[in-house]
C-alpha positions in Angstrom: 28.6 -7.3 -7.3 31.7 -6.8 -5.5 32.8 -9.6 -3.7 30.2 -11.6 -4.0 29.6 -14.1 -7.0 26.3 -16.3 -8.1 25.5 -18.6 -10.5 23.5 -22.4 -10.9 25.5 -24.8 -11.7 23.9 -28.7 -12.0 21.0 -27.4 -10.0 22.9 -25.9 -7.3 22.9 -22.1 -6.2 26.7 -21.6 -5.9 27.5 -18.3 -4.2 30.7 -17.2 -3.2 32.2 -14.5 -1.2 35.6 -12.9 -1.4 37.5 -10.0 0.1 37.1 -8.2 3.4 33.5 -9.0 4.7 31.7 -6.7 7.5 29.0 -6.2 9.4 26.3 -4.7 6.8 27.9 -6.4 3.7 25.5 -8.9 3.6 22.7 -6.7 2.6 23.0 -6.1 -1.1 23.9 -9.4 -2.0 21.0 -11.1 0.2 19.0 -8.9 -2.0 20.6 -10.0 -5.4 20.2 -13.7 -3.5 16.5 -13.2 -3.2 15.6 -11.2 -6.1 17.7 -14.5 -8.3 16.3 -17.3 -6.3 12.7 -16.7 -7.1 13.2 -17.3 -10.3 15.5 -20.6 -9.8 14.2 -24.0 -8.9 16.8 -25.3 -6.8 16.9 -25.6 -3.2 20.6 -26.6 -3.0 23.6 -24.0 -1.9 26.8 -24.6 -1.7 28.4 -21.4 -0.3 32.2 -20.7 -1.1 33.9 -18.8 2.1 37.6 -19.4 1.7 38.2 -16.2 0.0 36.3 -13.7 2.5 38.2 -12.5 5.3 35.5 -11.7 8.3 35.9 -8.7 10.4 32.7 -9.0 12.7 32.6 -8.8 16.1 31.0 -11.5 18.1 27.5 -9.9 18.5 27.5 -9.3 14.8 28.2 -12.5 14.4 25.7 -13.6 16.1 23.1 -11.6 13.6 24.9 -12.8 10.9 23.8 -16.2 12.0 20.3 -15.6 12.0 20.1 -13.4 8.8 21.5 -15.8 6.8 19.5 -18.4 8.4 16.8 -16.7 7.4 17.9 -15.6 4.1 18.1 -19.9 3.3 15.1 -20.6 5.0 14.1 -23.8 3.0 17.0 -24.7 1.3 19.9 -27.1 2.3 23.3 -25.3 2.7 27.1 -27.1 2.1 29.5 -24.1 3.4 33.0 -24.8 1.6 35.6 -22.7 4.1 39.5 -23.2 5.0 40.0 -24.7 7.8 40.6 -22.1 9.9 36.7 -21.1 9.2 35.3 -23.9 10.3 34.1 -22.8 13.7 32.4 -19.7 12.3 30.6 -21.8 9.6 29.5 -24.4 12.8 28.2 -21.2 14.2 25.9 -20.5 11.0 24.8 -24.7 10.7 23.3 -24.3 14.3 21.5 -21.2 13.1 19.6 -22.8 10.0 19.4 -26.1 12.5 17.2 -24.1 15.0 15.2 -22.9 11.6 14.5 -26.6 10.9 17.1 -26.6 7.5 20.2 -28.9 7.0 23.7 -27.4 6.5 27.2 -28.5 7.1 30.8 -27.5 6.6 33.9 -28.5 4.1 36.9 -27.6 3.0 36.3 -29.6 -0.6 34.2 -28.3 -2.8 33.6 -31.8 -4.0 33.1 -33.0 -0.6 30.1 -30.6 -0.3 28.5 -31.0 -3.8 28.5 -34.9 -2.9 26.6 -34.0 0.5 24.3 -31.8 -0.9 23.1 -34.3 -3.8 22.6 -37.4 -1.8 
């Protein structure tokens, strides 16, 4: 799927998204997300950011928030972003927070595999 990327690797749902991202684009691949994970028995995600580049307004945002918190209902979340990102990923931890999950932000990939294993 165009910009968007899944696979399991060690038992953890590694997704990443590249390229211009908009309001809407999340559709498809929470689809291909949801129609993959049923069949996986993980409950880990590590979420690669870095090479999306947002253009959401801040009400958008906003949905974008609670979709995805949603979407991961269950599951804990490590978002890997540049730094630059970090706020907007903050924005998405609160989300799955208020849906009783645990997520949190890095800029290392290894960083956020270590958090989401222990």
């Amino acid at each position: 799927m165009r910009g968007f990327e899944l696979k399991l690797v060690n038992n953890v749902i590694e997704l990443r998204a590249e390229g211009e991202r908009v309001a809407g684009a999340e559709r498809a691949p929470a689809s291909a997300f949801t129609s993959i994970a049923a069949k996986i028995d993980s409950h880990l995600i590590l979420y690669d950011i870095r090479s999306a580049d947002y253009k959401l307004g801040e009400l958008d945002w906003e949905e974008r928030f609670r979709f995805v918190a949603r979407l991961f209902k269950g599951y804990r979340i490590a978002y890997v972003v540049r730094k630059e990102q970090r706020d907007i990923a903050r924005g998405a931890c609160r989300a799955h927070a208020r849906n009783g999950d645990k997520a949190d932000v890095f800029t290392s990939k290894t960083r956020a595999l270590d958090w989401l294993k222990n």
